[in-house]
N, CA, C and O atoms as a GROMACS GRO file, in nm:
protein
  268
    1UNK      N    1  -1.436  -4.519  22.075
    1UNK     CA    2  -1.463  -4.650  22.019
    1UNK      C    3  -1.582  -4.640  21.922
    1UNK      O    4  -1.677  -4.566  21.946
    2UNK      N    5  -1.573  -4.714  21.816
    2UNK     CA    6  -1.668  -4.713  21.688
    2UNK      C    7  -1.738  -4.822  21.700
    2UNK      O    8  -1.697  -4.935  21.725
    3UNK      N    9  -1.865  -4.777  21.678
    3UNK     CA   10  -2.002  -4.887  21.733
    3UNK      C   11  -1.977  -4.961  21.577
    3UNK      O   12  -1.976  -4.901  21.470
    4UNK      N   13  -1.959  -5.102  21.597
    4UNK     CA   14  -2.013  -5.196  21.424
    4UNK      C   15  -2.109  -5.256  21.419
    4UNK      O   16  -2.152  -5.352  21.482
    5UNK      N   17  -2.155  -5.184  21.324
    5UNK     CA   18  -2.324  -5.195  21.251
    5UNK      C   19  -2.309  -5.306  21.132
    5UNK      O   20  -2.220  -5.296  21.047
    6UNK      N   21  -2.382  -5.388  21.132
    6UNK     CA   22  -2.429  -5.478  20.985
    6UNK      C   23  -2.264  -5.587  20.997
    6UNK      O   24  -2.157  -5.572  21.055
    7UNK      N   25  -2.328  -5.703  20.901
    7UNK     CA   26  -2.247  -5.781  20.891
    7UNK      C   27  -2.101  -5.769  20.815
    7UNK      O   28  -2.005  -5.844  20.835
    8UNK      N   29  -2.106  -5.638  20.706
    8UNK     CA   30  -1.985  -5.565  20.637
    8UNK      C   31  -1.897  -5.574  20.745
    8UNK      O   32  -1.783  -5.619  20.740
    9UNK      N   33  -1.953  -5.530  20.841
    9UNK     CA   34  -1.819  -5.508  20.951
    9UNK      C   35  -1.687  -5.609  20.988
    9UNK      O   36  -1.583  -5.551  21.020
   10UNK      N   37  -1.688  -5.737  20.985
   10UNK     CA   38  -1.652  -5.866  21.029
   10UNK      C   39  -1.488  -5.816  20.942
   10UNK      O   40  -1.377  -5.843  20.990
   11UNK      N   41  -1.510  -5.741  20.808
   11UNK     CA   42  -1.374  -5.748  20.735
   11UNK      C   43  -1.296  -5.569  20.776
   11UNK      O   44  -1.215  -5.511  20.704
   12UNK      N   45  -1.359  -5.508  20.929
   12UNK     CA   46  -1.282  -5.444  20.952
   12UNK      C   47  -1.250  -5.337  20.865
   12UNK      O   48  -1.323  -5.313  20.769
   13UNK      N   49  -1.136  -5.263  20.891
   13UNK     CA   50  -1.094  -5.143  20.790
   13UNK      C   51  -0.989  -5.178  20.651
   13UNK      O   52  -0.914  -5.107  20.584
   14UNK      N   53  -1.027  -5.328  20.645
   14UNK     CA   54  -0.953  -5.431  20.514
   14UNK      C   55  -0.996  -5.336  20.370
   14UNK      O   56  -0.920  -5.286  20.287
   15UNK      N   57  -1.150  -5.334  20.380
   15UNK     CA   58  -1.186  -5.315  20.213
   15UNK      C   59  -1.258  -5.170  20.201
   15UNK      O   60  -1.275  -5.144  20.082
   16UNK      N   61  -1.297  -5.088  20.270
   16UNK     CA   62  -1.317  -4.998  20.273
   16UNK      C   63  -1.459  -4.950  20.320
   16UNK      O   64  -1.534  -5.047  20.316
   17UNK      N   65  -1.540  -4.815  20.372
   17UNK     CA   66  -1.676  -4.818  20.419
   17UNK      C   67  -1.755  -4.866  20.304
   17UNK      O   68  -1.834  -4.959  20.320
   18UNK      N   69  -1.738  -4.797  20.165
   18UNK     CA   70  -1.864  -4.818  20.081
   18UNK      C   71  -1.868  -4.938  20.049
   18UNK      O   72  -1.976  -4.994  20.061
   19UNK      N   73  -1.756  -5.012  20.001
   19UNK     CA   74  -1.798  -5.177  19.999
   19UNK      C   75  -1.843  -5.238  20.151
   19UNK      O   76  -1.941  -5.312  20.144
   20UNK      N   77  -1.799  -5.224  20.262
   20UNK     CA   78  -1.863  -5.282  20.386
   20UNK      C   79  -1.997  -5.230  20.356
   20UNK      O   80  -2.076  -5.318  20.325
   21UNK      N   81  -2.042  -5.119  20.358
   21UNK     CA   82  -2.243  -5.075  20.385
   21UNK      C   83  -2.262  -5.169  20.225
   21UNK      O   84  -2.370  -5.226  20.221
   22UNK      N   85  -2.184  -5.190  20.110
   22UNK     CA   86  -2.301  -5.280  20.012
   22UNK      C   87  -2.253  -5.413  20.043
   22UNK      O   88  -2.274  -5.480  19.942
   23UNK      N   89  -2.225  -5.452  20.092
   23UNK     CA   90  -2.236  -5.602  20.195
   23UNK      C   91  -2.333  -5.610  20.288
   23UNK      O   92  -2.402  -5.711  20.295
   24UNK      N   93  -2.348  -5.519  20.362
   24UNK     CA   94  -2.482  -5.508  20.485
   24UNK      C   95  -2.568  -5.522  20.441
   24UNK      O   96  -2.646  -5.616  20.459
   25UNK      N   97  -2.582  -5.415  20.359
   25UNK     CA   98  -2.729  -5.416  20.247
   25UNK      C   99  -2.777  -5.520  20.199
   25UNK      O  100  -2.893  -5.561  20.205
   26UNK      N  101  -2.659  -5.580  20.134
   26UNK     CA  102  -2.686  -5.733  20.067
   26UNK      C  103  -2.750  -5.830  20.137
   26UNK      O  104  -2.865  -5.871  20.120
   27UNK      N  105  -2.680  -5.861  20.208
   27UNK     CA  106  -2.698  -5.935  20.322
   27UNK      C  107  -2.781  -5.958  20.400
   27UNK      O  108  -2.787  -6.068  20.455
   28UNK      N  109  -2.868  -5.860  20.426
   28UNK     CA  110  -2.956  -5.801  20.489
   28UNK      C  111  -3.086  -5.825  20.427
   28UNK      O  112  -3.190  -5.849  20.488
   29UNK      N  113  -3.068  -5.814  20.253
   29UNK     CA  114  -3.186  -5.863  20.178
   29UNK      C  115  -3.188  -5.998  20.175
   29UNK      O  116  -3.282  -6.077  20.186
   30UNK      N  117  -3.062  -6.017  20.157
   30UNK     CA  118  -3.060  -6.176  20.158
   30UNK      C  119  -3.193  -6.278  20.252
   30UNK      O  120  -3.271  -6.370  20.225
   31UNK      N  121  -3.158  -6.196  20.367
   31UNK     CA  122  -3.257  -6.302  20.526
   31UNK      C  123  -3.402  -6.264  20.459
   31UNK      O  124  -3.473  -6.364  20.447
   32UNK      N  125  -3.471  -6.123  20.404
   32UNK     CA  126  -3.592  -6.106  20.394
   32UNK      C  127  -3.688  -6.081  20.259
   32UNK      O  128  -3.732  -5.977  20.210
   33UNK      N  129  -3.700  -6.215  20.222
   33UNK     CA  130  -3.740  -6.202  20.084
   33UNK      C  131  -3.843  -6.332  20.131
   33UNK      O  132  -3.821  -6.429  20.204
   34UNK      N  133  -3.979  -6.284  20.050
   34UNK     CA  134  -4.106  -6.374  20.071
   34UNK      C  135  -4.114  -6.445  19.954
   34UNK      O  136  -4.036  -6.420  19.863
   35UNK      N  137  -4.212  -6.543  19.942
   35UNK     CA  138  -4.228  -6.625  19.881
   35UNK      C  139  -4.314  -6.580  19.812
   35UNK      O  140  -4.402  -6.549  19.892
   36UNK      N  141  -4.374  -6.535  19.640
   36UNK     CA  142  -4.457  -6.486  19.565
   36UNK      C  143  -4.556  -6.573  19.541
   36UNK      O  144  -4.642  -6.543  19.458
   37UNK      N  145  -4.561  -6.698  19.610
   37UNK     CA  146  -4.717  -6.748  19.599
   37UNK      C  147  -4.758  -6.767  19.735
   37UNK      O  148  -4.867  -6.712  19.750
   38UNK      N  149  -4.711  -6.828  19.855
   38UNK     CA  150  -4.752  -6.828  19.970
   38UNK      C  151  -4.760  -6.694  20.090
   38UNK      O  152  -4.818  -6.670  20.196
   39UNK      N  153  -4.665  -6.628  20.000
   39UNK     CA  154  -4.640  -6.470  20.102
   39UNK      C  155  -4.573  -6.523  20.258
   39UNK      O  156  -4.610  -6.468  20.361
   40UNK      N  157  -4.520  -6.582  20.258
   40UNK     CA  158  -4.410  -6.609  20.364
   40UNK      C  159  -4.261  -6.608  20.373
   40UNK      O  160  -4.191  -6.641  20.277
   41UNK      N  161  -4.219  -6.575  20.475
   41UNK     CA  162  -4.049  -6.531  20.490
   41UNK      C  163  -3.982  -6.667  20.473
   41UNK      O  164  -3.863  -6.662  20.507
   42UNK      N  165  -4.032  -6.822  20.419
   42UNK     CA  166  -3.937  -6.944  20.448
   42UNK      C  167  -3.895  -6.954  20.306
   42UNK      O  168  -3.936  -7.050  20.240
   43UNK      N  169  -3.801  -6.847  20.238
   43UNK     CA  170  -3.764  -6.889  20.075
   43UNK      C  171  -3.600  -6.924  20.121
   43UNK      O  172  -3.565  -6.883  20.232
   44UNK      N  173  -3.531  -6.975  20.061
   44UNK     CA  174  -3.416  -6.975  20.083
   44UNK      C  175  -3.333  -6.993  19.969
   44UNK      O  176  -3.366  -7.087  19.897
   45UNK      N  177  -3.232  -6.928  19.935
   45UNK     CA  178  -3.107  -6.938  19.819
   45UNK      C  179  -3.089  -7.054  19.747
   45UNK      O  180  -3.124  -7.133  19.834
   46UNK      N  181  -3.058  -7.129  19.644
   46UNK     CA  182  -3.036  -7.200  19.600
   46UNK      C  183  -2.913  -7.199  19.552
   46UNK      O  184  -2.818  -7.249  19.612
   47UNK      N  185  -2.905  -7.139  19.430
   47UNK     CA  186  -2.760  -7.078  19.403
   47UNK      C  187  -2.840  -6.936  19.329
   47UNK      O  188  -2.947  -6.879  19.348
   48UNK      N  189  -2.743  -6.921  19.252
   48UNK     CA  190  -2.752  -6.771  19.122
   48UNK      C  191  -2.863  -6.769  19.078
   48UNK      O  192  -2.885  -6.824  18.970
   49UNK      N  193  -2.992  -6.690  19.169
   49UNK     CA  194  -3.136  -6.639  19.068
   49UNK      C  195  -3.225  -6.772  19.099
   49UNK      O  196  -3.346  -6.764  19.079
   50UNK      N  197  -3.180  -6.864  19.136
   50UNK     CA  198  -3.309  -6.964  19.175
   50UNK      C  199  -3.286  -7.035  19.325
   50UNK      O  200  -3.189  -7.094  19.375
   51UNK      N  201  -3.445  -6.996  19.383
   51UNK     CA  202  -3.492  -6.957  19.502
   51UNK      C  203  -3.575  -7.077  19.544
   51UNK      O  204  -3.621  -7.138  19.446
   52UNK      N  205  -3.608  -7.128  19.663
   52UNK     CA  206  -3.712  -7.265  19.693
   52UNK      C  207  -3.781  -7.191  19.830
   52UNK      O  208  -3.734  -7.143  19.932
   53UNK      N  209  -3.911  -7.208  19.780
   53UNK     CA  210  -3.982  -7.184  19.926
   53UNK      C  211  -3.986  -7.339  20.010
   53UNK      O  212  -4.020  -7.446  19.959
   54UNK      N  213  -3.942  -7.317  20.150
   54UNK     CA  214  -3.987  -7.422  20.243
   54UNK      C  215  -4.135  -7.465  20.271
   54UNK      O  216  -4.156  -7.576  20.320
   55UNK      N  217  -4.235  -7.381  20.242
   55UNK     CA  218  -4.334  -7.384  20.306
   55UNK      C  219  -4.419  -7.416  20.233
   55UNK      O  220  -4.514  -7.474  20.286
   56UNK      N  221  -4.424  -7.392  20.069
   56UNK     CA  222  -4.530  -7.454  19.969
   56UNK      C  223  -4.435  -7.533  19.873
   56UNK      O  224  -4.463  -7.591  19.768
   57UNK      N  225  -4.321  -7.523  19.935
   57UNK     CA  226  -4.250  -7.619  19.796
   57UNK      C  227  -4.223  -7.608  19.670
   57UNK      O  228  -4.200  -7.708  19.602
   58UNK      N  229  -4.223  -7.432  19.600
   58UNK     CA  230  -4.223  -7.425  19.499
   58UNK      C  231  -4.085  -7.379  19.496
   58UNK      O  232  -4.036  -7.343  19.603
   59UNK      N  233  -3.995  -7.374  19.357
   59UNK     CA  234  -3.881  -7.335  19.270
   59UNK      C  235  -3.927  -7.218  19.190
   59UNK      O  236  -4.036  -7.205  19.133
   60UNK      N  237  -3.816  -7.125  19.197
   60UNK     CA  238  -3.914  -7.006  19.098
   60UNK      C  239  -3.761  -6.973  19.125
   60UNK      O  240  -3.681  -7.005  19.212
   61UNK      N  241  -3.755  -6.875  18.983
   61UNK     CA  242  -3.628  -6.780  18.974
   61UNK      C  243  -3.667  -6.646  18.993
   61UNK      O  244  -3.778  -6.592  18.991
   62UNK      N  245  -3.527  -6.594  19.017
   62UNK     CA  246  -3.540  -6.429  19.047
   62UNK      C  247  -3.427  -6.370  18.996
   62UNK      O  248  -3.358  -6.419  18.907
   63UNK      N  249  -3.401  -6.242  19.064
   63UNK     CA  250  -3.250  -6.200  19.068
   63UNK      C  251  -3.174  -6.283  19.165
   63UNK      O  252  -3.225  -6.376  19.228
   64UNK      N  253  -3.025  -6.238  19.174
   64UNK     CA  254  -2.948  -6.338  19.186
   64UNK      C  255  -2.940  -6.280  19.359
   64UNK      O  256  -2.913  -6.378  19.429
   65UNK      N  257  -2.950  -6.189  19.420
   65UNK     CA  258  -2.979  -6.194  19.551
   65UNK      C  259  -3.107  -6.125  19.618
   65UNK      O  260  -3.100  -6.063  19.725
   66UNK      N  261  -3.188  -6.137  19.567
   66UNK     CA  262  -3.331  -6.043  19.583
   66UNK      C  263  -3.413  -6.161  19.477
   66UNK      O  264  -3.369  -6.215  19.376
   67UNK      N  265  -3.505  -6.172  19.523
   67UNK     CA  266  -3.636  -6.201  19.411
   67UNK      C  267  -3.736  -6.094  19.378
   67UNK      O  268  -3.828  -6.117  19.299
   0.00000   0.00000   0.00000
């Protein structure tokens, strides 16, 4: 039995390993990205490249899944 690691996994042997591990990856950055003026983990997605911190309330753009 094959241990499943990272969230890639959910689509099984559908799309293949190297696209499942750059889904994990993604994904994974997704949850841990800080806020560049308060330095805290509460930023959250908006859509494509623009990001809102919970915690000081600012809007700032970035890349589209990483800031």
């Amino acid at each position: 039995m094959v241990k499943k690691k990272g969230s890639g996994n959910r689509f099984g042997v559908r799309i293949g390993k190297k696209l499942r591990d750059k889904i994990s990856t993604l994904e994974a950055r997704l949850r841990k990205n800080k806020c560049p003026f308060c330095l805290r983990n509460q930023v959250k997605r908006l859509s494509k490249g623009i990001w809102f911190c919970n915690k000081c309330k600012n809007k700032f753009t970035g890349k589209a899944y990483s800031i």
